[in-house]
N, C-alpha and C positions, 0 to 999 in steps of 0.2 A: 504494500500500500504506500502511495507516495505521500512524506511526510507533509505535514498540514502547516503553512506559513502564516501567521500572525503580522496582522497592519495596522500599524496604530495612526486613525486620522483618516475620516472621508474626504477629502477635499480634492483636488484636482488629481496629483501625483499618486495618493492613495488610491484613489478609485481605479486610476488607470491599468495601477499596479495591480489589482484584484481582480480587474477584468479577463487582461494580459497573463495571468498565473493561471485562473479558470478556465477561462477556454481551453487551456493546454493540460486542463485536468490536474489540475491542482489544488487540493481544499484549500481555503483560507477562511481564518478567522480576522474579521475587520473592525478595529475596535473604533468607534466613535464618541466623544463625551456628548457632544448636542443629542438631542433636547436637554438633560438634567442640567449645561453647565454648559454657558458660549463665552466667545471673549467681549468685547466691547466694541471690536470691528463686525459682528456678525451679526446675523437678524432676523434668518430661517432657519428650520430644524432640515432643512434638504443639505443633502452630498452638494458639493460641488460649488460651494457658491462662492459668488465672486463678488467679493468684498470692498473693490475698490470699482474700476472702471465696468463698462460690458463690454468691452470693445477687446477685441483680441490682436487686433490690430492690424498689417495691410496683409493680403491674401495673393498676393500675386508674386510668382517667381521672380521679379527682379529686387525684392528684397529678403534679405536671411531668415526673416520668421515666417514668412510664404513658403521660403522652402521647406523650412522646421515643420509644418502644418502638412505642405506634400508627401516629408517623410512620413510622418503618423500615421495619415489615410492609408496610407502604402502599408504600414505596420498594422490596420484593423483600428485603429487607435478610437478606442469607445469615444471620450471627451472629444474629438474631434466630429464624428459620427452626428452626435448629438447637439455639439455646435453647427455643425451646414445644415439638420433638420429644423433648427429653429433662429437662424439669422434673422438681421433685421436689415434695411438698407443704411447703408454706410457707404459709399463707395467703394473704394477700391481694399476698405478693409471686412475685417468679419466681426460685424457685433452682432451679438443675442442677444435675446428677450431673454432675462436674467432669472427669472423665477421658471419661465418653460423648459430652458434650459438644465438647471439644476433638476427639475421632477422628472426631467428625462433619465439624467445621470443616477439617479435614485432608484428611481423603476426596474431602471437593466437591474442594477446592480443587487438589488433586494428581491428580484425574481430569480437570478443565478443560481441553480441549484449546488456549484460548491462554490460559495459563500453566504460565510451564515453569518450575521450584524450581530454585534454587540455592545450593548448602551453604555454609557459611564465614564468618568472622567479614570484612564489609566495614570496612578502619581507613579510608577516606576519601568523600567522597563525589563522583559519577560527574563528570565534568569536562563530560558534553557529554548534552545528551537532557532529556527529560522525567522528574523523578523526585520521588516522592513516598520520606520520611522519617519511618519510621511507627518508628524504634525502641524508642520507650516512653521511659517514667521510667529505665528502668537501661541506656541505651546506653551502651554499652562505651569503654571512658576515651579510648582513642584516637579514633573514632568521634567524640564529644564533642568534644574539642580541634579537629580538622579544622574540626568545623562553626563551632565559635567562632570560627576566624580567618576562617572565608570568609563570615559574616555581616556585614551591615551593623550599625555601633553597638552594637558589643560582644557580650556572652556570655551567659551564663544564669542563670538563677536557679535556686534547689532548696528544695524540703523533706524530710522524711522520714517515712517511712511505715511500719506495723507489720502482719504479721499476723498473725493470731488462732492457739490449739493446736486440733488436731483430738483426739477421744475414740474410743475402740469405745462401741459402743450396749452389748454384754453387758457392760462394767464400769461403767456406768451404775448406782448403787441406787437406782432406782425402788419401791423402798419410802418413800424419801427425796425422790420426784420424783410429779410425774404431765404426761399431755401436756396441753396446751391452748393455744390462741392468743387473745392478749392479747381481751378483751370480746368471745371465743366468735367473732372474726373469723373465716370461713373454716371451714375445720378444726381440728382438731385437732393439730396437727403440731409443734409446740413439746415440747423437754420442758422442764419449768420446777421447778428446784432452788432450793427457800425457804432462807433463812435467818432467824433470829432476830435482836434484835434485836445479841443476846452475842455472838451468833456471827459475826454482820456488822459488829459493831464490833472481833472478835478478826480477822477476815482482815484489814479497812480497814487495820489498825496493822501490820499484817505487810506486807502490798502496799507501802505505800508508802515503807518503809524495804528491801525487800529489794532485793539485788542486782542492777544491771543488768549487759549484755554492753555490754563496749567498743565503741562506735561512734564511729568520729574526726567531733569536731567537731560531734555533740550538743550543742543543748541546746532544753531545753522550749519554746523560743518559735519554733524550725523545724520542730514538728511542724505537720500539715495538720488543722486543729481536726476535719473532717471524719474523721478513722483514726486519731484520737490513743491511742497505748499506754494501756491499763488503768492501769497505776503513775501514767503523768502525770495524769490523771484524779482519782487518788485523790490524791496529793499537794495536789489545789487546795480541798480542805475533805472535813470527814466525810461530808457529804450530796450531792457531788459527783455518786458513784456510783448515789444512790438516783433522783436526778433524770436519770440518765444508763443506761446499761445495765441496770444493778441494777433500775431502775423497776418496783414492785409496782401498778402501775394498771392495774385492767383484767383482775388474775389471782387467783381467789378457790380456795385451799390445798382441793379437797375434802373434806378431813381433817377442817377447823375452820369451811370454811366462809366464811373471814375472807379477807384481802389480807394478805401475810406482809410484815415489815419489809422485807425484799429480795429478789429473786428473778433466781437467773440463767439465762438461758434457753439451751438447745441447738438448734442448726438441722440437720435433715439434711443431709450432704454428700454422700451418693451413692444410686441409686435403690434398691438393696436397705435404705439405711435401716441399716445396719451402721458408718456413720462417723459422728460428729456433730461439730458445730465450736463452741466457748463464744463466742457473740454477744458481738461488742465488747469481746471479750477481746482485739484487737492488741496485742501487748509487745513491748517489747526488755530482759526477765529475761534471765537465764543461764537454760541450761536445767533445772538443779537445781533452783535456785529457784521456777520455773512450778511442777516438780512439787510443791515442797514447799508453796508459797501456796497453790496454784488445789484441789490435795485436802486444803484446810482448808474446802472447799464440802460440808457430809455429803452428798448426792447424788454425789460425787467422790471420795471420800475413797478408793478402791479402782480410781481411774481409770485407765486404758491410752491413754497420750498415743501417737499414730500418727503424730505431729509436734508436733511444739512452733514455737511463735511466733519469727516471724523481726521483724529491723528492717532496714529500707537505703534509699537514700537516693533519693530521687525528683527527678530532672533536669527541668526546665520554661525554656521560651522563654521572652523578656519581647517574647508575642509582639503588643501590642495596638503598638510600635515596629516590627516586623518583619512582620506577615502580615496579609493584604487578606481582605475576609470570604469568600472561597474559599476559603482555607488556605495563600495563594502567600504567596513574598518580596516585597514591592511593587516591591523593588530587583534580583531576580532574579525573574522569574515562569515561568520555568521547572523551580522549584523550590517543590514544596509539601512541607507536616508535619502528619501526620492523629497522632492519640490523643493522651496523656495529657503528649506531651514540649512538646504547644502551651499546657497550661494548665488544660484539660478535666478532669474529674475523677470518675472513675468508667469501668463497662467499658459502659455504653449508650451517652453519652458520646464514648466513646471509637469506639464504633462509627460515631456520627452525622459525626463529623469525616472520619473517612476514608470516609465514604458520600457527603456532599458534596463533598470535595474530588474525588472520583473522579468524579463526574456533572459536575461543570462541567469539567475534564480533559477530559472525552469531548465535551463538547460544541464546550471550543476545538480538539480537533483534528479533529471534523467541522465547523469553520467556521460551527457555528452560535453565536449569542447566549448567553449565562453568562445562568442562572436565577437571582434575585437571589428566594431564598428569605425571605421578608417576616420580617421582630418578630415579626409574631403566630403565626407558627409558632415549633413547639419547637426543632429543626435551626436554624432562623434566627436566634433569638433566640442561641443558643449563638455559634453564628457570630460576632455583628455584637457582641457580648460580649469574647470573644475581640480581634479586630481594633479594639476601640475606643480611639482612638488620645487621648479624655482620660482615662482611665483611669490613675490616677498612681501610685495603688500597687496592682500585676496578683498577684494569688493566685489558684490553680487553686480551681473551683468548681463544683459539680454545677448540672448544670440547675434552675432553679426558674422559677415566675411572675413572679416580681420582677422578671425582666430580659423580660418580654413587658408590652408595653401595657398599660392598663389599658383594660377594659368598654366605657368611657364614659356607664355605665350604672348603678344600682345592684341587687345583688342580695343580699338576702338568706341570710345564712350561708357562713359559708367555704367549703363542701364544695360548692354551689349555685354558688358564685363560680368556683370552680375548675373545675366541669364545664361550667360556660359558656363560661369561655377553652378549653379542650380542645375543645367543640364549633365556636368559633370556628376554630381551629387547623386543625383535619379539613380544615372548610368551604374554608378558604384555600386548603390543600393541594389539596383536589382541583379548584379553581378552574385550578392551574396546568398540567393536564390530564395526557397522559401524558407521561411523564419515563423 
């Protein structure tokens, strides 16, 4: 009978892991604390949910997480799956309906016949067995401490994390807005509230003197430049924002005709189109103060926050010391860490870690050879990132080409360059046949 793997944590990486084990006939027990017990970033007792943004971000092979997303599907990749059944439009990227999303991932996974859920906050980790430690950025404090003393070479590292307010679409003034996606990409699907240049210099002065919410042991150089709070943003010069969220490139005001000083944009958050979330608005404001800044936006000015922006703190391994390009302990290997508490940084990401970690799991316990998923792939490249053991200062980071080969070739334009490496990628991929 093939031994039974233990996962501590529904969420992206865990699920995926559980999926990925199952299928391949592997029991797993899937430990979950929610419902009895969530953190402060969470909101529903569903697998899977995404905490900060819906947006998974752009879908198309000439960027690195498009390809990440093409390995997956290639791989069967559940979370994936269940993101392209319940996309929203975005252009050229892939966001979900956040709640349909998650009862997808929940459904597969609690109908699975080997995988059986288990409710309850785990404080330690299992003493004997195969287990994978998918808890995320916010594992639970005791949780946390357990792993730190059973680690080799110390503890962990952290940054902090923000996420953005949600709106209703009917207190939206789209007299003040119209939709579009940045250079007519895609659809239509953006709403895109201008500002002037008064007007964007009376918010800028307000944002970055307004109030924040007490978070112990804050401060702007442990945020994740990747999710950085709106306020730290604007704090770091006036033009900050323009070059950053705010960016008018690409969006001509049909009104005028023109590119507006600033522009901020809304994303769908659910498939009716009835919620929308302010892009790269992460903060950690009070929540007065969101409302009192962010409807100093006239497209907002009459807004209906459905949530306001949270802040807390995002736990991370220093794991290029601790974990082999599989995702194991090098010093225990009976113990692997899939998602975002290895390093990894984003929810595809996050997927891809506990999708490998699980496929080579299944493979040492059928006795076969560990698939040594090459650089030139996306998955591998994250991997051999992760586990790189000269790597001296480790900051969590999204997928990109930078950490894949280069060509060896010259091509012609960035966007040329990048659909090369992805066709390269595939090609590898499916070189390694079926997995």
């Amino acid at each position: 009978m093939t031994e039974t793997v233990t996962i501590l944590g529904a969420g992206l990486a865990g699920c995926e892991a559980a999926w990925q084990l199952a299928k391949r006939g592997v029991p797993v027990i899937l430990r979950e604390m929610k419902p009895a017990k969530k953190t402060p970033a969470h909101h529903a007792d569903l697998f899977g949910e995404l905490v900060c943004s819906n947006s998974l971000r752009s879908d198309q092979l000439e960027n690195a997480v498009g390809l990440l997303k093409e390995e997956l599907r290639r791989l069967d990749s559940l979370i994936l799956r269940c993101a392209d059944q319940h996309r929203v439009a975005a252009g050229g990227a892939l966001a979900v309906d956040r709640l349909a999303f998650s009862q997808a991932i929940t459904d597969a996974i609690r109908r699975h016949p080997n995988i059986t859920v288990v409710e309850g906050e785990v404080t330690a980790l299992p003493d004997e067995g195969q287990v994978i430690v998918a808890t995320g950025p916010l594992t639970s404090d005791a949780l946390a401490e357990d792993i730190a003393q059973k680690l080799p070479q110390g503890g962990y590292l952290h940054f902090y994390d923000a996420a953005a307010p949600l709106v209703t679409y009917e207190s939206v003034d789209m007299d003040s807005a119209w939709f579009a996606s940045r250079y007519d990409k895609g659809t239509a699907d953006y709403i895109n509230c201008p500002l002037s240049q008064e007007e964007y210099l009376a918010f800028w002065n307000e944002l970055r003197q307004a109030k924040e919410a007490p978070v112990h042991g804050f401060e702007d150089k442990n945020v994740f430049e990747g999710c950085m709070p709106v306020e730290v943003m604007a704090r770091r010069g006036e033009q900050t924002l323009c070059y950053g969220p705010l960016k008018p490139r690409g969006l001509r005001d049909p009104k005028t005709g023109q590119e507006p000083y600033a522009v901020v944009q809304l994303r769908r958050d659910n498939a009716d189109g009835t919620i929308y979330n302010l892009v790269g608005f992460q903060t950690h404001l009070t929540w007065p103060e969101q409302k009192r800044v962010f409807t100093m936006i006239p497209a907002l000015r009459n807004a209906e926050f459905v949530r306001y922006g949270v802040m807390h703190r995002n736990t991370y391994l220093d794991s290029p010391r601790l974990l082999d390009r599989y995702y194991r302990v090098r010093e225990n290997p009976r113990l692997l860490f899939a998602g975002q508490i290895t390093g990894v940084e984003g929810y595809v990401e996050s997927t891809a870690s506990g999708c490998l970690a699980a496929l080579e799991l299944a493979r040492r316990l059928a006795g076969q050879p560990p698939i040594d998923f090459p650089q030139e792939t996306a998955i591998g490249a994250l991997a051999l990132y992760v586990s790189n053991q000269t790597v001296e200062h480790f900051q969590p980071m999204n997928v990109n080409f930078g950490i894949m080969p280069p060509l060896g070739y010259r091509v012609k334009g960035k966007r040329n360059k990048n659909a090369a490496l992805s066709q390269r990628a595939l090609e590898v991929l499916a070189g390694l046949g079926q997995l």
